[in-house]
One Martini backbone bead per residue (centre of mass of N, CA, C, O) as a GRO file, in nm:
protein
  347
    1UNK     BB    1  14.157  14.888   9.774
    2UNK     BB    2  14.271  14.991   9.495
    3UNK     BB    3  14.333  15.257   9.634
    4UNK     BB    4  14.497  15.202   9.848
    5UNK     BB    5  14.727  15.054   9.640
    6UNK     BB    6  14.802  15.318   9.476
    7UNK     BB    7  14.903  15.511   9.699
    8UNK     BB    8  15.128  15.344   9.801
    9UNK     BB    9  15.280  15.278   9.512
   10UNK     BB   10  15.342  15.609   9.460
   11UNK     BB   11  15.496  15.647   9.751
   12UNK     BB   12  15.725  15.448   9.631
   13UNK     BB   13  15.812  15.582   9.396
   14UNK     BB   14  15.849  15.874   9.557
   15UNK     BB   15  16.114  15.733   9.718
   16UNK     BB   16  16.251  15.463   9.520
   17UNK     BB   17  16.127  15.178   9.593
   18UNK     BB   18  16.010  15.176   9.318
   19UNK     BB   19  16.084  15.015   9.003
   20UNK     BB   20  16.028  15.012   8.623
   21UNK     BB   21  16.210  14.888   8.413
   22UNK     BB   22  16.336  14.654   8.199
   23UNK     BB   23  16.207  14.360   8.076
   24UNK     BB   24  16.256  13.998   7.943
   25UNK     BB   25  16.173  13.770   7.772
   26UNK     BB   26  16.077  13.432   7.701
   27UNK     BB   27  16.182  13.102   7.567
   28UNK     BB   28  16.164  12.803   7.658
   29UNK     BB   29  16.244  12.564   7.938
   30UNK     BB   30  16.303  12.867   8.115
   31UNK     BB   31  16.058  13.078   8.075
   32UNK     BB   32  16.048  13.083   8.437
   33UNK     BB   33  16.296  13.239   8.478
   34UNK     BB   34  16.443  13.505   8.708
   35UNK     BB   35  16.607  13.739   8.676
   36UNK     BB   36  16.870  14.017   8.823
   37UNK     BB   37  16.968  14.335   8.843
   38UNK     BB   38  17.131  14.573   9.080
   39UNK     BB   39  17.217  14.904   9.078
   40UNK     BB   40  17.334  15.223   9.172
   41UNK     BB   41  17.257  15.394   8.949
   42UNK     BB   42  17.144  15.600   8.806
   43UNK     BB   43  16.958  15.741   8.539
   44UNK     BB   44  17.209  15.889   8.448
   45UNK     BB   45  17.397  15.644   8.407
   46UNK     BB   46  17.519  15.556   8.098
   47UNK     BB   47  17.740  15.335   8.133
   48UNK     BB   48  17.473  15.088   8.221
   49UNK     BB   49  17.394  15.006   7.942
   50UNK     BB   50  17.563  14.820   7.862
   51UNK     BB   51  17.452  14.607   8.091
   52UNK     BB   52  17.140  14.634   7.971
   53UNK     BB   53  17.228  14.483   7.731
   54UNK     BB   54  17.388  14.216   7.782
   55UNK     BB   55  17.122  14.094   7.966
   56UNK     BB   56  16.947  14.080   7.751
   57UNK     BB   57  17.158  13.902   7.550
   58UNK     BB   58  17.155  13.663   7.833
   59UNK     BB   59  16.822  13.619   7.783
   60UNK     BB   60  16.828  13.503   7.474
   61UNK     BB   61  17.061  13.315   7.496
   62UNK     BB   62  16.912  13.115   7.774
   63UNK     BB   63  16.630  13.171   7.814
   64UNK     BB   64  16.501  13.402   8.010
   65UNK     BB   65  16.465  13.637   8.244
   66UNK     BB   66  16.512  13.999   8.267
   67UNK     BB   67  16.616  14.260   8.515
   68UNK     BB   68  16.613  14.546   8.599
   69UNK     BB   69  16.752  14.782   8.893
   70UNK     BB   70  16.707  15.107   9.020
   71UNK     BB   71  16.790  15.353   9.163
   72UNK     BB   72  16.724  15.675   9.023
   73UNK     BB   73  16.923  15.877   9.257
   74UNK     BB   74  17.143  15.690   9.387
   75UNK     BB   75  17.020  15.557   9.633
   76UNK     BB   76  17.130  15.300   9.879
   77UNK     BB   77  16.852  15.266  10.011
   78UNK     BB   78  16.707  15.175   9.800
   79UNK     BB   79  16.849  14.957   9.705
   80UNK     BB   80  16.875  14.782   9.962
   81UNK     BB   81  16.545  14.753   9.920
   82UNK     BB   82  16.562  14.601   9.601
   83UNK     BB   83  16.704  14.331   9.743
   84UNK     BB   84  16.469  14.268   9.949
   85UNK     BB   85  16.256  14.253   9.729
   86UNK     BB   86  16.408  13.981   9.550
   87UNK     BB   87  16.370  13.819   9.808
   88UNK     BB   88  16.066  13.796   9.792
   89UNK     BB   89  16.035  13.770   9.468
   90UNK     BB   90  16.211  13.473   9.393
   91UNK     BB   91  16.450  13.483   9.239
   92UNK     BB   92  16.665  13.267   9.024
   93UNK     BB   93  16.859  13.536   9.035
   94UNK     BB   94  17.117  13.753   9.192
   95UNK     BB   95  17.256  14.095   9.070
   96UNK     BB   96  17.520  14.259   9.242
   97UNK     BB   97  17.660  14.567   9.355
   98UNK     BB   98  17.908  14.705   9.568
   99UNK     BB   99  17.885  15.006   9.677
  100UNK     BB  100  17.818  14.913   9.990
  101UNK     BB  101  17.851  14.705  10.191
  102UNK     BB  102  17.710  14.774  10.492
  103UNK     BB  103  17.404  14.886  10.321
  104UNK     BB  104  17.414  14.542  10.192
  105UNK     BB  105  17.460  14.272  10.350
  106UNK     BB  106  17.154  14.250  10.494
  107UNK     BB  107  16.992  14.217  10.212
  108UNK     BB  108  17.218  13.995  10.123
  109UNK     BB  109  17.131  13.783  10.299
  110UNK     BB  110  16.806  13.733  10.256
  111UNK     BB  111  16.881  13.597   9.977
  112UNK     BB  112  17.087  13.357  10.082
  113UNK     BB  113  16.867  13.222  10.302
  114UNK     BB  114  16.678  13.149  10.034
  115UNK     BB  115  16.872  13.006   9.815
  116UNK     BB  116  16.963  13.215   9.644
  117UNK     BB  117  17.167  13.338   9.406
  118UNK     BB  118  17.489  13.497   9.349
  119UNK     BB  119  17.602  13.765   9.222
  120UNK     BB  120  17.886  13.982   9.191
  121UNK     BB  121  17.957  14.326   9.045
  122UNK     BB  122  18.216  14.584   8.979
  123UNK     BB  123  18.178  14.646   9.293
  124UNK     BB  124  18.383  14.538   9.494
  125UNK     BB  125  18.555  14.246   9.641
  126UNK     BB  126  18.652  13.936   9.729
  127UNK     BB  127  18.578  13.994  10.027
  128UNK     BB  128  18.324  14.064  10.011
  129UNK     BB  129  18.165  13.883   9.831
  130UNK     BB  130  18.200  13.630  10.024
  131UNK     BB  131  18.055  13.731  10.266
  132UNK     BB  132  17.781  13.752  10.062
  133UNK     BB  133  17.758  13.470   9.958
  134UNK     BB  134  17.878  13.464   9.680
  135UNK     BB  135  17.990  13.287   9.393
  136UNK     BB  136  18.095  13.574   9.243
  137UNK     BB  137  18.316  13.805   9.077
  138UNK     BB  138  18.319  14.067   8.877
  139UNK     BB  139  18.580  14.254   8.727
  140UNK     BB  140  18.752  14.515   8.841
  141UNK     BB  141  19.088  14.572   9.025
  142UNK     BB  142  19.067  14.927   9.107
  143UNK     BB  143  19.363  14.945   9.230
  144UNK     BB  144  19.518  14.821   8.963
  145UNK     BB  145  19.444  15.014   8.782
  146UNK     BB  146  19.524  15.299   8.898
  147UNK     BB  147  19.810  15.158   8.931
  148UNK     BB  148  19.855  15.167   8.626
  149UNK     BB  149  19.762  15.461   8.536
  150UNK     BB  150  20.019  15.578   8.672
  151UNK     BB  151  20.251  15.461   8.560
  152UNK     BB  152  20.224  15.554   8.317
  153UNK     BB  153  20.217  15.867   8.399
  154UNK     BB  154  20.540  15.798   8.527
  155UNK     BB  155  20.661  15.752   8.227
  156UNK     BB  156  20.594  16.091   8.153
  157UNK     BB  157  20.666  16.238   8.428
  158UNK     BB  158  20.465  16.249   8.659
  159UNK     BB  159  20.369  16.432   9.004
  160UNK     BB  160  20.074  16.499   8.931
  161UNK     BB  161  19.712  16.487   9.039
  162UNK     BB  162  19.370  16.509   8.961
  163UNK     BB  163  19.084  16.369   9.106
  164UNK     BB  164  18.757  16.319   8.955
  165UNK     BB  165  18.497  16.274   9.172
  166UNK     BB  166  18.178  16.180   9.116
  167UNK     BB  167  18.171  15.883   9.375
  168UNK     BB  168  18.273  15.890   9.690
  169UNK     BB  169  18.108  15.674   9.833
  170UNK     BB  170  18.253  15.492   9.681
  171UNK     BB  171  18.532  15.279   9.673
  172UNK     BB  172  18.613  15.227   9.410
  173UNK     BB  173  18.690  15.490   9.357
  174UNK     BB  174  18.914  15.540   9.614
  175UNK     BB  175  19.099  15.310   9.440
  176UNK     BB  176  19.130  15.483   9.192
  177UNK     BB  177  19.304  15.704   9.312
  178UNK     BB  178  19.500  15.542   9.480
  179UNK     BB  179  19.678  15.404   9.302
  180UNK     BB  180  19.794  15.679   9.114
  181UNK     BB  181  19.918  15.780   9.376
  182UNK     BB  182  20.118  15.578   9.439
  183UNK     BB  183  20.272  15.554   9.179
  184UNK     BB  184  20.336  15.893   9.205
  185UNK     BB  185  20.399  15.955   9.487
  186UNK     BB  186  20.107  16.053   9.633
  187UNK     BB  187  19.844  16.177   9.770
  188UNK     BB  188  19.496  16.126   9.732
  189UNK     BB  189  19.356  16.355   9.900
  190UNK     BB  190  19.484  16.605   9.788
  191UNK     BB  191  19.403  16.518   9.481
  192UNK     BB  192  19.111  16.509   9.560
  193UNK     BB  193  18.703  16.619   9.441
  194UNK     BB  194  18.442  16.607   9.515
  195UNK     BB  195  18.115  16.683   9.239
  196UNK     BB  196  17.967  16.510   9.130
  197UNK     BB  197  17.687  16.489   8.819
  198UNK     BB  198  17.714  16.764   8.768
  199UNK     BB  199  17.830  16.912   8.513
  200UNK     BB  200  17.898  17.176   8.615
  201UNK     BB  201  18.035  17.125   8.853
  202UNK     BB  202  18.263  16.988   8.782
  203UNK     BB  203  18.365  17.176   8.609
  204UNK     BB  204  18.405  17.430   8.781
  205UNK     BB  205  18.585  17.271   8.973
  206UNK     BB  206  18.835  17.209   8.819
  207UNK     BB  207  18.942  17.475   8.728
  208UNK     BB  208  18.958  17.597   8.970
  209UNK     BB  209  19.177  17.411   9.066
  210UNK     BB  210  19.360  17.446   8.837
  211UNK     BB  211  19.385  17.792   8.923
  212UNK     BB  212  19.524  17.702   9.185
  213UNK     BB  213  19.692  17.455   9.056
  214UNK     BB  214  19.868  17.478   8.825
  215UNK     BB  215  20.127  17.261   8.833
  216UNK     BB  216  19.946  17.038   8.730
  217UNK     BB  217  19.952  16.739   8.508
  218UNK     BB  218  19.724  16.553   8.572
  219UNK     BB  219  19.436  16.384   8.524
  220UNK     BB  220  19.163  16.175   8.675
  221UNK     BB  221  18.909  16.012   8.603
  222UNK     BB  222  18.608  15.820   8.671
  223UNK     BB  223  18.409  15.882   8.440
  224UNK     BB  224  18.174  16.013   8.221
  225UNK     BB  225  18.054  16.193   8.443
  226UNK     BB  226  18.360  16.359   8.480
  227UNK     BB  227  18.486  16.385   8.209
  228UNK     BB  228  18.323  16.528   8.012
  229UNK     BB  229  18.348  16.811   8.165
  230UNK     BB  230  18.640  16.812   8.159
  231UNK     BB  231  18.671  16.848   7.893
  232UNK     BB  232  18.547  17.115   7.835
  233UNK     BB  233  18.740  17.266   8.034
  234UNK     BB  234  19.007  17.226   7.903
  235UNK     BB  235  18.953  17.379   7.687
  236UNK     BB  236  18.836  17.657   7.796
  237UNK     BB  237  19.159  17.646   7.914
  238UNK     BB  238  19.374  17.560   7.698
  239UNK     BB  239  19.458  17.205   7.781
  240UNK     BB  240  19.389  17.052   7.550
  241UNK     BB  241  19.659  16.844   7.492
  242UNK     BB  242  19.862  16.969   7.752
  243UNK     BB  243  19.727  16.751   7.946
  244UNK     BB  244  19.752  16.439   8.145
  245UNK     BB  245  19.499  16.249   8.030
  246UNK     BB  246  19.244  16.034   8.204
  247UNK     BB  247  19.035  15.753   8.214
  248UNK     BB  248  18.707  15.585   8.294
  249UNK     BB  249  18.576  15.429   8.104
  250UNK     BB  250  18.312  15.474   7.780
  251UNK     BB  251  18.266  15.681   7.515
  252UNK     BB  252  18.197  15.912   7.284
  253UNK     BB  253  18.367  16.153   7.391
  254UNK     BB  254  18.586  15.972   7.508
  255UNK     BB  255  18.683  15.886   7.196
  256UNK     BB  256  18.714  16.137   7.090
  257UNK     BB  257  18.945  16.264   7.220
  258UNK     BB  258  19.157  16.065   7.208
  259UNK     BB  259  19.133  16.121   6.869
  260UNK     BB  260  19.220  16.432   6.966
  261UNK     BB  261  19.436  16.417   7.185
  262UNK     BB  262  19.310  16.490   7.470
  263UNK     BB  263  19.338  16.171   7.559
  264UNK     BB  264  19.561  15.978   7.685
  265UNK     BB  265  19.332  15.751   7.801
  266UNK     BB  266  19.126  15.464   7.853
  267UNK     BB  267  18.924  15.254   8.091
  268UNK     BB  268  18.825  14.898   8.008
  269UNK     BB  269  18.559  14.748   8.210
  270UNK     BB  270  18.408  14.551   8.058
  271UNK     BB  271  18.062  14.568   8.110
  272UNK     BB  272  17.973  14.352   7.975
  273UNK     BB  273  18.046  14.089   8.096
  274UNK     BB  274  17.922  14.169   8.415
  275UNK     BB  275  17.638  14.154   8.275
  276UNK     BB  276  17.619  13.854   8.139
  277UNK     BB  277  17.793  13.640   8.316
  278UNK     BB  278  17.575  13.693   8.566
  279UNK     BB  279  17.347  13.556   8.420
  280UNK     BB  280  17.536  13.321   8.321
  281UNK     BB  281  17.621  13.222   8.628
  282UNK     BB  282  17.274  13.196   8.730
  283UNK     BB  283  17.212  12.978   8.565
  284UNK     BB  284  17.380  12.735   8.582
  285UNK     BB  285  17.361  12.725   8.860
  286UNK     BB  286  17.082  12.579   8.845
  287UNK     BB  287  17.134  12.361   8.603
  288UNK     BB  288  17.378  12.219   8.813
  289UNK     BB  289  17.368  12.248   9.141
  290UNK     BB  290  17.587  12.509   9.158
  291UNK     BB  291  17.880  12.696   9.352
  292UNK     BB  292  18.141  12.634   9.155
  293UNK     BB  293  18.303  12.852   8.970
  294UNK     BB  294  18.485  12.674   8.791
  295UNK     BB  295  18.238  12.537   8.658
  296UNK     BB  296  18.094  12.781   8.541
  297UNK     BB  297  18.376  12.886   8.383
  298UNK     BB  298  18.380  12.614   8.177
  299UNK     BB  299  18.087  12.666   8.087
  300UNK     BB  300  18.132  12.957   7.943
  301UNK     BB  301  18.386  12.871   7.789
  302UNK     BB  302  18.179  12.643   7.615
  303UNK     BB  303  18.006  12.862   7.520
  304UNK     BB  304  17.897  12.942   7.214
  305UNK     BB  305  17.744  13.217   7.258
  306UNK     BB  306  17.927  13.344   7.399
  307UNK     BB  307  18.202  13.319   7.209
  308UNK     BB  308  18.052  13.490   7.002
  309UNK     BB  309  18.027  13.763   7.198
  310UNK     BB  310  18.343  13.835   7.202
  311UNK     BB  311  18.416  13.801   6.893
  312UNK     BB  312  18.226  14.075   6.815
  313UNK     BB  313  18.339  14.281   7.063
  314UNK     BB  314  18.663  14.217   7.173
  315UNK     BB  315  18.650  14.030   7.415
  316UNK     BB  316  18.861  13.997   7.737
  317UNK     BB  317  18.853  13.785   7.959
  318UNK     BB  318  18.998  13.700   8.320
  319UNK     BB  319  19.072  13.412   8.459
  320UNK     BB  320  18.980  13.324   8.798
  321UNK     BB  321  18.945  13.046   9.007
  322UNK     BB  322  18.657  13.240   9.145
  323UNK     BB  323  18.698  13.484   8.939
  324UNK     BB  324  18.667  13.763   8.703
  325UNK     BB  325  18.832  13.974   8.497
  326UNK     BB  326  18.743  14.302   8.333
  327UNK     BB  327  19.026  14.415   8.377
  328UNK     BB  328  19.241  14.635   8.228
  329UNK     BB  329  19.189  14.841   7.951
  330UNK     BB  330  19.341  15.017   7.699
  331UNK     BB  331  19.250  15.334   7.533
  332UNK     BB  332  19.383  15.461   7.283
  333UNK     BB  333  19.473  15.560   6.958
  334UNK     BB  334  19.575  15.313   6.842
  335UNK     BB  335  19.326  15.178   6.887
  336UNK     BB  336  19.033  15.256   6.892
  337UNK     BB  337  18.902  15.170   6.623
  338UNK     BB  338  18.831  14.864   6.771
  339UNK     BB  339  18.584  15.031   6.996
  340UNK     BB  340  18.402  15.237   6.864
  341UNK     BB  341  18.184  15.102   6.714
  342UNK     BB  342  18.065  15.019   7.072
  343UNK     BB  343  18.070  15.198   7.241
  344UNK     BB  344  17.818  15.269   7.423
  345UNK     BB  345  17.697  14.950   7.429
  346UNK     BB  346  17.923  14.677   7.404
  347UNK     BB  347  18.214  14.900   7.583
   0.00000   0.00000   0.00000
């Protein structure tokens, strides 16, 4: 019995049904709840390092246990099976991104079936999330992102621009192209690239574009999986700071570019917060046996814990009714030296 138990185990793990991240224990009187954290990210996407800490820091703050779980290739259809997973072992709130609708809906039905709490974070719309019966969602506006990014853009005078898509299965991608594109008045398909997360196949395939289509004016990353190698792209074609460029999401590289001015923005979708919030949004339902979102953000607003942490990380969340919006927050030259200390850790 336990050899077959053992070679079960192997087959999921090599097939990436079975995950097995980092957990994070409690003390006192919450000590026995447990949530989770659900990611679509690989294991190779470091800009979710950053939600990993974040909720190891709201599981210490409210004594809970905490889970991350991702599928390690980025596979979907794994994530899907780590949900329904999730509805199994019953822990006492899931939180997970929407990264496809379609593909989540059915096993986080499962979660919502047996009364587990959700909260929705990340990629997805808040009319997704309610479909899927969340508590609220956390996040980024996507598509108003890209377009205040293509706005500044066109305040530049561009009028042309590749969007660097390294992840173009999920939509929240595809919102953040469409905006940029919308701003500066052109179609956002002919300017997008599918390139995935291979530093090289990116660097190479911008380089293309860049050498097919030379009177290009900016570029538009899609965070580090795509900016970092387009950045080395530029520098080797001699465009370093000579087109305009910008990016979502922080990195070391990413804060690196702007300060030497080969980056001219990065947006910052404070995903300290969509980490955190989460994990604080789904004790909170608990412990007062509710799902009224605007209940939870009264609470979280008044948690001293929480404010504790906003103000040591220079976090500002913008709550709305039902739903928190962590971004879009602008890293400049200007500002770049208050959010530098923190990048890729808590910002």
């Amino acid at each position: 019995m336990h050899v077959r138990k053992l070679s079960l185990w192997l087959a999921a793990l090599l097939t990436g049904a079975v995950v097995l991240p980092a957990a994070w224990a409690a003390d006192g009187p919450r000590a026995n709840q447990r949530y989770v954290l659900i990611s679509h990210a690989p294991d190779s996407d470091s800009w979710w390092n950053t939600i990993k800490n974040s909720i190891k820091q709201a599981g210490e703050d409210f004594g809970v246990q905490v889970d991350y779980r991702n599928p390690p290739n980025g596979d979907l259809a794994d994530m899907a099976r780590l949900i329904e997973q999730a509805a199994a072992r019953n822990y006492n709130g899931v939180a997970f991104d929407i990264a496809d609708y379609d593909v989540l809906s059915k096993p986080a039905k499962r979660v919502t079936a047996k009364g587990i709490p959700v909260v929705t974070l990340n990629s997805g719309t808040l009319e997704e999330s309610g479909k899927l019966g969340a508590i609220m969602h956390i996040g980024q506006p996507e598509y108003d992102a890209g377009k205040a990014a293509g706005e500044r853009a066109k305040a530049a005078g561009v009028n042309s621009f590749l969007c660097v898509n390294h992840y173009a299965t999920n939509v929240a991608s595809l919102q953040r192209c469409k905006g940029f594109a919308d701003a500066i008045g052109v179609d956002f398909k002919k300017s997008m690239i599918d390139t995935g997360v291979d530093p090289t196949v990116v660097s190479s395939k911008v380089s293309a574009y860049l050498r097919n289509n030379p009177k290009t004016q900016a570029v538009l990353a899609l965070g580090p999986n795509s900016a970092e190698p387009t950045i080395q792209a530029l520098e080797k074609m001699g465009l370093a700071g000579k087109i305009y460029f910008g990016s979502f999401d922080l990195s070391p590289s990413i804060i690196d570019a702007i300060k030497k001015g080969e980056m001219n923005f990065a947006i910052d979708q404070q995903p300290y917060l969509q980490g955190y919030m989460s994990i604080a949004a789904l004790v909170i339902a608990n412990d007062d046996k509710t799902k009224d979102p605007a209940t939870i953000i009264a609470k979280l607003k008044a948690n001293p814990k929480f404010q504790a942490r906003l103000k040591e990380y220079g976090l500002a969340p913008v709550y709305q009714k039902d739903s928190v919006s962590s971004g879009p927050a602008f890293v400049t030259k200007d500002n770049v030296g208050t959010v530098e200390k923190y990048a890729g850790q808590y910002r």
